[in-house]
C-alpha positions as CSV (number, residue, x, y, z in Angstrom):
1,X,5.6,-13.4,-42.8
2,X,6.1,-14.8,-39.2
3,X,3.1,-12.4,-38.3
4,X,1.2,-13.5,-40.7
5,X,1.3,-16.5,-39.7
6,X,0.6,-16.6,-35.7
7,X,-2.5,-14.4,-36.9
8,X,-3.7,-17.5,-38.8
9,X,-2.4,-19.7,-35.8
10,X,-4.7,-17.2,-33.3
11,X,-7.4,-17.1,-35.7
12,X,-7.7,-21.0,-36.2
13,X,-6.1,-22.8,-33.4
14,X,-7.8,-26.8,-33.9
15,X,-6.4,-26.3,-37.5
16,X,-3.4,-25.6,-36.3
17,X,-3.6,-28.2,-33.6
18,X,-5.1,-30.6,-36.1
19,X,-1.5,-30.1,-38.6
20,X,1.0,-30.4,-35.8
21,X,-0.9,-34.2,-34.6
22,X,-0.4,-35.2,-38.0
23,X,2.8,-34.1,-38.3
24,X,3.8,-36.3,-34.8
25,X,1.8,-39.1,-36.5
26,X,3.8,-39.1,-39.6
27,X,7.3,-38.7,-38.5
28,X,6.9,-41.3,-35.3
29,X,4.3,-44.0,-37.7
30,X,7.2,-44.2,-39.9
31,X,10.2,-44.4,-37.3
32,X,7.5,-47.6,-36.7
33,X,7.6,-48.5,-40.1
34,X,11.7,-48.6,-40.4
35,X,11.9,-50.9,-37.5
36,X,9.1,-53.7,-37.9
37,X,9.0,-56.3,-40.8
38,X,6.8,-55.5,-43.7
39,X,4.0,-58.0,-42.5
40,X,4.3,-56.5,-39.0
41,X,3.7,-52.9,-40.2
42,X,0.5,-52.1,-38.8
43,X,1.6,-52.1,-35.0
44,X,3.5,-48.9,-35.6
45,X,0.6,-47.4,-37.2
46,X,-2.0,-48.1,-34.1
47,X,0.9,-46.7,-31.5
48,X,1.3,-43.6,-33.8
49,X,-2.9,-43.1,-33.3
50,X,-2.8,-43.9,-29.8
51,X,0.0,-41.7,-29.0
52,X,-1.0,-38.8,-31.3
53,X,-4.7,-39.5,-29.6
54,X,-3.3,-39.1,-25.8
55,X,-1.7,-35.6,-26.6
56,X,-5.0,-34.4,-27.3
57,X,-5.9,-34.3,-23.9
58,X,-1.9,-33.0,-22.6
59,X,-4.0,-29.6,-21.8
60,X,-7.0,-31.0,-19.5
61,X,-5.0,-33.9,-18.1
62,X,-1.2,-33.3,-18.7
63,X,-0.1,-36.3,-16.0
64,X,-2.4,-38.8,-17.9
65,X,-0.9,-37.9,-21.4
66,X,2.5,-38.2,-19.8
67,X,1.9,-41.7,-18.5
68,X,0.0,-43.1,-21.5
69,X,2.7,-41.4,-24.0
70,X,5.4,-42.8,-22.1
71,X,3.9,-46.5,-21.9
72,X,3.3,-46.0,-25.7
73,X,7.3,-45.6,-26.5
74,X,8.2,-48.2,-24.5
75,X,5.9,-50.9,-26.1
76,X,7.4,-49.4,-29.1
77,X,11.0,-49.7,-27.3
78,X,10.1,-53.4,-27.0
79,X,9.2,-53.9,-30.7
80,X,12.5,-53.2,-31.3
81,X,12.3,-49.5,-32.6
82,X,15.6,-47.0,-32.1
83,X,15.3,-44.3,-29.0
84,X,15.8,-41.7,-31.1
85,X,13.8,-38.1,-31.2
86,X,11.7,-38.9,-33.3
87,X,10.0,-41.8,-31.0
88,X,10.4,-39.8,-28.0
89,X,8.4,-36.5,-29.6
90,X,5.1,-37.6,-28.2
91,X,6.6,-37.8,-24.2
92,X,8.7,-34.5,-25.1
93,X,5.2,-32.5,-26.0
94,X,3.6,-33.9,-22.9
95,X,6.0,-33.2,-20.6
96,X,6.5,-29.8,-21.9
97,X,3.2,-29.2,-21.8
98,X,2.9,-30.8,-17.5
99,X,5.5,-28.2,-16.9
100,X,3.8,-25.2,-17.9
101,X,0.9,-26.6,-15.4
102,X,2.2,-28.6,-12.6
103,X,4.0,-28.0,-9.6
104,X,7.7,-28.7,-9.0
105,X,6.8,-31.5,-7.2
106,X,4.8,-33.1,-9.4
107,X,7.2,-32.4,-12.4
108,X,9.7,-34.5,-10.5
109,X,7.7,-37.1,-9.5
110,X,7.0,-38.0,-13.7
111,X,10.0,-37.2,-14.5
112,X,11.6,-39.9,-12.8
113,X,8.9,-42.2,-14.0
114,X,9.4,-41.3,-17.4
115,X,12.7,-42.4,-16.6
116,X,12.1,-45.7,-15.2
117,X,9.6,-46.3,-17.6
118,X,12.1,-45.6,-20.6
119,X,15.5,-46.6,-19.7
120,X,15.2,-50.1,-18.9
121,X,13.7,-50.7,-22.6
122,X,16.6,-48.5,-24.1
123,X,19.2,-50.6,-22.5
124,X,17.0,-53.8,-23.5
125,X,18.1,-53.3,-27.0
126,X,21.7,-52.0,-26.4
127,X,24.4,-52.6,-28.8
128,X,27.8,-53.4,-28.5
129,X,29.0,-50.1,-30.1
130,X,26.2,-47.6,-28.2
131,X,27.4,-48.5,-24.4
132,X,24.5,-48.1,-22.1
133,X,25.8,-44.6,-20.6
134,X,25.3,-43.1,-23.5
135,X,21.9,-44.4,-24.1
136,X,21.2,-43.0,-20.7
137,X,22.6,-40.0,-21.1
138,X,20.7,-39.5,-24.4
139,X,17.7,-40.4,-23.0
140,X,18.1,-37.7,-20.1
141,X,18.7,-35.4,-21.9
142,X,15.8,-35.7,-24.5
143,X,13.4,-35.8,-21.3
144,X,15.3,-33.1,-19.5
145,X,14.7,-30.7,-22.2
146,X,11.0,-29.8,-22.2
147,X,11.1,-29.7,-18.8
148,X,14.1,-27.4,-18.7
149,X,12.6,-25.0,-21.9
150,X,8.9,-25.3,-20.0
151,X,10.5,-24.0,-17.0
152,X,11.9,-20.9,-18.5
153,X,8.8,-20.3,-20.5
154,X,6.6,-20.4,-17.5
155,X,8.8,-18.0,-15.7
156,X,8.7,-16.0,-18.6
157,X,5.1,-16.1,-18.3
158,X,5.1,-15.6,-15.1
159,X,6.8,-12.5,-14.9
160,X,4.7,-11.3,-17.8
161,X,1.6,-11.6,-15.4
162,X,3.4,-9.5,-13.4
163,X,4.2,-6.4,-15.4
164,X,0.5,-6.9,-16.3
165,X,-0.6,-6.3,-13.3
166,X,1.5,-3.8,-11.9
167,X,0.5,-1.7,-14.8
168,X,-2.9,-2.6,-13.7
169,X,-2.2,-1.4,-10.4
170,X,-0.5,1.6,-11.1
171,X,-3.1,2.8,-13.8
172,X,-5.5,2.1,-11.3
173,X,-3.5,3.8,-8.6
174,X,-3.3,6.6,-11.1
175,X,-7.2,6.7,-11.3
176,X,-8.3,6.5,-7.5
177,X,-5.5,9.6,-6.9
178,X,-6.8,11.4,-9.5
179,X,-9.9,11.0,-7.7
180,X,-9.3,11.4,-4.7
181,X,-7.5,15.0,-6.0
182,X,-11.4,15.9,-7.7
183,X,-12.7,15.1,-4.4
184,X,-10.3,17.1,-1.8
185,X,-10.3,19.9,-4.6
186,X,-14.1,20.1,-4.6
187,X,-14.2,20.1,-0.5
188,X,-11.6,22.9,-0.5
189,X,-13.5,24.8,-3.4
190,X,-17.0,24.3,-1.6
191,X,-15.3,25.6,1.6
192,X,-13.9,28.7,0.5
193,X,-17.5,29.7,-2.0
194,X,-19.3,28.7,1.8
195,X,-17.0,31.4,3.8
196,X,-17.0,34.1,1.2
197,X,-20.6,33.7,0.3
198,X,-21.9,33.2,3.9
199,X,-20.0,36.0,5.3
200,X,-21.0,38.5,2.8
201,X,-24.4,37.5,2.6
202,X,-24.6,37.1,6.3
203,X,-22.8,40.6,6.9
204,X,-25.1,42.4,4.3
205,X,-28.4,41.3,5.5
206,X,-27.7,42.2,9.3
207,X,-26.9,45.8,7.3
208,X,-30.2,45.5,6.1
209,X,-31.6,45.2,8.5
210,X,-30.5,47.9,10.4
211,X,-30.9,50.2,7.4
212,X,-34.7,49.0,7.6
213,X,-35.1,49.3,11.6
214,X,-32.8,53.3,11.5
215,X,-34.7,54.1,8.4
216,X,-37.8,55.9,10.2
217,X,-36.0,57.4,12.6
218,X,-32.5,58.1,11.8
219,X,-32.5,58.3,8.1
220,X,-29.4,59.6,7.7
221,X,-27.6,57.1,9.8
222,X,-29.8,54.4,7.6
223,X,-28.3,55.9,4.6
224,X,-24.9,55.6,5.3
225,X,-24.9,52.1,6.4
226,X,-27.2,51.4,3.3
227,X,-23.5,53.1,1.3
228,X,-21.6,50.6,3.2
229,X,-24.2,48.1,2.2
230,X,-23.0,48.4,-1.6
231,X,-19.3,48.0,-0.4
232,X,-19.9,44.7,1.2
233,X,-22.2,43.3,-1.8
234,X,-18.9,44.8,-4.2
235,X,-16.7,42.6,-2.1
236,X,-18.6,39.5,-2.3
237,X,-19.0,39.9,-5.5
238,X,-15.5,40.6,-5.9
239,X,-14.7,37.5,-4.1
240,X,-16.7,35.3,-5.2
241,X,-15.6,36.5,-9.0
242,X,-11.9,35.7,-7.8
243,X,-13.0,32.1,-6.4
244,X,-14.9,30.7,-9.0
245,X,-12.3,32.3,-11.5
246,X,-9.8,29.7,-9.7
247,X,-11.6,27.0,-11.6
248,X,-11.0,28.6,-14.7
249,X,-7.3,28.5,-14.9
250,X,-4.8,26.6,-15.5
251,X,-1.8,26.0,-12.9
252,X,0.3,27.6,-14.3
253,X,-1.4,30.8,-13.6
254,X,-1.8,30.3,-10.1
255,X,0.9,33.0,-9.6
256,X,-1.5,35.3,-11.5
257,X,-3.9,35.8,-9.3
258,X,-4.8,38.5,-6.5
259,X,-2.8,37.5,-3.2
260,X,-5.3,35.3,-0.7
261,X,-6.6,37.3,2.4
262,X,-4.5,36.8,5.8
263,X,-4.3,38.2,9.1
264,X,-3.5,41.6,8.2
265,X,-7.1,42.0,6.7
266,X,-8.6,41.7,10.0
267,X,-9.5,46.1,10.1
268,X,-11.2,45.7,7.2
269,X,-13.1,42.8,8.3
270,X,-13.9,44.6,11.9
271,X,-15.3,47.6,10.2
272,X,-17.5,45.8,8.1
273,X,-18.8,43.9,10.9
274,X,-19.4,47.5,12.7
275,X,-21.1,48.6,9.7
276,X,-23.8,45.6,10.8
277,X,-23.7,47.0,14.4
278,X,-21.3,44.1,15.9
279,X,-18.4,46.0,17.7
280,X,-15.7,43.9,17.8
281,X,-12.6,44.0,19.4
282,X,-9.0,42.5,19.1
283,X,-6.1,41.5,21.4
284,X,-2.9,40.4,20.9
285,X,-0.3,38.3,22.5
286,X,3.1,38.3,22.2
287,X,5.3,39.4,19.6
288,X,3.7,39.1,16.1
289,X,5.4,36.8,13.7
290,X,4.5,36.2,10.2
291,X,2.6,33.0,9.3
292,X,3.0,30.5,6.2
293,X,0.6,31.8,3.3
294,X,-1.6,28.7,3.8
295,X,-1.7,28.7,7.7
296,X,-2.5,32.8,7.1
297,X,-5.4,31.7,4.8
298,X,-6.6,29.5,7.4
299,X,-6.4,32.3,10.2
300,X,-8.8,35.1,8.2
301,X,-11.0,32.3,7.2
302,X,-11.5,30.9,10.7
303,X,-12.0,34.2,12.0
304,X,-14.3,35.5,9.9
305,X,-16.5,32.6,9.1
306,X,-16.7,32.8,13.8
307,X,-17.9,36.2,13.3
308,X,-20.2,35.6,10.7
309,X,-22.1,32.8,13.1
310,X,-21.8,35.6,15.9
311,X,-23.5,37.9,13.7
312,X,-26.1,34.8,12.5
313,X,-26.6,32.6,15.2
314,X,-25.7,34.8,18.7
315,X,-28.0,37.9,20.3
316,X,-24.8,39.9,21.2
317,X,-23.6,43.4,20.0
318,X,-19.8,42.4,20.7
319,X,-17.6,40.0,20.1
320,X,-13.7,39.5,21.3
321,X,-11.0,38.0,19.4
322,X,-8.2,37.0,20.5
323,X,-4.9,36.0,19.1
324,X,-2.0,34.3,21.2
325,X,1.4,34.1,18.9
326,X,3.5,31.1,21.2
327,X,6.8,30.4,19.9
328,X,5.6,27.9,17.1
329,X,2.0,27.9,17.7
330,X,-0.9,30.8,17.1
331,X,-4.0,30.1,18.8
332,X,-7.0,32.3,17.7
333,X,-10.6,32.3,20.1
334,X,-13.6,34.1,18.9
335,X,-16.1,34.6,21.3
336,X,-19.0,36.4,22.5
337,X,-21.0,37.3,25.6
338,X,-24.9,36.7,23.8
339,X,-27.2,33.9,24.0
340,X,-28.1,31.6,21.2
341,X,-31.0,32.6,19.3
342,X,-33.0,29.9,17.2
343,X,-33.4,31.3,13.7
344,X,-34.9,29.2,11.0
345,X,-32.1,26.9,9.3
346,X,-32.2,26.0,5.5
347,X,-32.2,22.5,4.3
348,X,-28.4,22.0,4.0
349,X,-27.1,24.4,6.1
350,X,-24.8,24.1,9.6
351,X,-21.6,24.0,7.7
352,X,-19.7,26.9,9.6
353,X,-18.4,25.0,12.6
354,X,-17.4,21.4,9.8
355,X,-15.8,23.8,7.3
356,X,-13.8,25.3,10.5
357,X,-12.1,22.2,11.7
358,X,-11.6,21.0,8.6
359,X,-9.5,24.4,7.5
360,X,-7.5,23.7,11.1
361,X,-6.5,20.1,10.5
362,X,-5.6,20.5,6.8
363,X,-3.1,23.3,8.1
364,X,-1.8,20.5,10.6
365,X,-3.8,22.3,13.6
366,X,-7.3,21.8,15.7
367,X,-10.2,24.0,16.4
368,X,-12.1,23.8,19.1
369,X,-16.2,25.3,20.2
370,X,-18.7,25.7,22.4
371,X,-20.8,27.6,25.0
372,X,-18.6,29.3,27.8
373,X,-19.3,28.9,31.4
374,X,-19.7,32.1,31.7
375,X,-22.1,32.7,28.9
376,X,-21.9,33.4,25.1
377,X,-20.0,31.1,22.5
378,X,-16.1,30.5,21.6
379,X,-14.4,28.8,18.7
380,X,-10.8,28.2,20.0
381,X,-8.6,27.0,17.1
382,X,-4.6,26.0,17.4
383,X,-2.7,26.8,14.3
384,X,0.9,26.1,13.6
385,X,3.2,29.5,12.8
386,X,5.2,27.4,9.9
387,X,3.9,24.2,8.2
């Protein structure tokens, strides 16, 4: 029933506004009517309007309503009507209604003109058995209590504002992380299809095209590497098959799929390369230690996305790599003794060296590149062992 009714309240608020006037106008025109004399009746009536009037505007102009309500009780004080409840229901509404808007200050300030306004009429028509005190505390109290129930509604208010806008916040939060997770997840994705495809499609055309330039003259040599050709195109496919399949499932199945390629893949990666005709050799520094999965990742992918641009972008037959193991630090450098060669570049491209650093920092390391002194090209990246 109660919900019925505030959706009729919310649905027709000036009828609703309309009824509660009236209802002020009734009860306070005939607290009027008790006190004047029958031919003196009509007073009452016109205070009633004015009064009932003035609260119309308590929303736009709550101070004003306050003051003109207010003067309205006294002249009705001074006709000789009883302080009660009933007179004062026009000043309660308004200030009720200036606490809910004004600041503390200004709540104050008509309060205690309410007051002054008010209590010397009271006491103007004190009796010998209601002492003044308790007209005053009567009338204090009927003025304190809107302002006191105003008060706790607008902190009520208030603090509804802000659960409603922490929830805003968070679900908005929520939203820009969840974004910001597409976006990273998309960067990492795009890196990893850009070193497995440009590797493997880098690796088989430089097979190619030694198959094509041995074919005439060694054919036999021309057919083996076009053997090893298949192998690399199996792998990339492979690769690419186990990358894109990624997308396809769920988290919980991350432990489902094939371990990711580290360090120890580096033969495998060398004979391919030599199947391409780039001889490439490795050192090592200091004792071997074993490398967090993701920093391991990092490793193979910097490494072989250096020798990919070696076999691409550099007019060498050899390449060095390098890898220093320090007591909490690996630092890899991939270099080469050719000179830069200018092949044609398609729209898009020159991704290698971004992708690169970006795998470094997101492992908590650097990466470093650029043509030696000495000739040739190096990509120097610092990984730590342990993240």
């Amino acid at each position: 029933m109660v919900i019925h009714l505030r959706r009729h309240a919310d649905r027709y608020p000036r009828l609703v506004e309309a009824a509660f006037l009236l209802l002020i106008y009734a009860a306070i025109s005939n607290q009027y009517r008790r006190a004047g004399t029958d031919s003196m009746w009509w007073p009452g009536f016109a205070l009633a309007a004015v009064t009932c009037t003035c609260l119309l505007a308590r929303r736009r102009r709550p101070a004003t309503a306050v003051v003109l309500t207010t003067l309205a009780t006294a002249v009705a004080g001074a006709q000789g009507s009883n302080f009660g409840p009933l007179l004062l229901v026009p000043v309660i509404v308004a200030l009720y209604e200036l606490t809910l808007q004004a600041s503390q200050r200004t709540i104050r300030t008509y309060c205690l003109l309410v007051a002054v306004i008010l209590l010397p009429t009271a006491l103007l028509w004190d009796s010998e058995d209601a002492p003044w005190a308790n007209e005053a505390v009567s009338l204090a109290f009927w003025i304190l209590l809107p302002i006191l129930h105003g008060s706790a509604v607008r902190a009520r208010r208030a603090y509804l504002d802000t659960v409603r806008t922490r929830a805003e916040d968070a679900e908005r939060t929520r939203y820009e992380e969840a974004q910001h997770r597409v976006t990273e997840e998309r960067i990492r994705i795009a890196r990893e299809l850009h070193d497995v495809v440009a590797h493997h499609m880098a690796l088989a055309n430089a097979q190619a095209g030694t198959a094509a330039h041995l074919f005439s003259t060694h054919p036999a040599q021309a057919g083996q590497i076009l053997k090893e050709l298949t192998g690399t195109t199996t792998a990339a496919l492979r690769e690419l098959e186990a990358t894109v399949g990624l997308l396809r499932q769920p988290e919980s199945a991350e432990e489902s799929l094939n371990p990711a390629p580290g360090l120890e893949r580096l033969p495998d990666l060398v004979a391919a390369f030599a199947a391409a005709a780039l001889h490439i050799t490795i050192a090592v520094d200091g004792p071997v230690k074993p490398l967090a999965a993701g920093v391991d990742l990092t490793a193979f992918r910097i490494v072989q996305e250096a020798l990919t641009n070696v076999a691409k972008h550099a007019a060498a037959n050899t390449a060095h790599v390098h890898l220093a193991y320090a007591q909490e630090q690996l630092t890899i450098t991939v270099s080469d003794d050719g000179s830069p060669i200018t092949p044609p570049r398609a729209p898009g491209g020159g991704f290698g060296l971004i992708g690169m650093r970006e795998r470094a920092q997101s492992a908590g390391g650097r990466l470093r590149a650029g043509h030696r002194p000495e000739g040739g090209f190096a990509v120097t990246a610092e990984l730590p062992i342990s993240v």
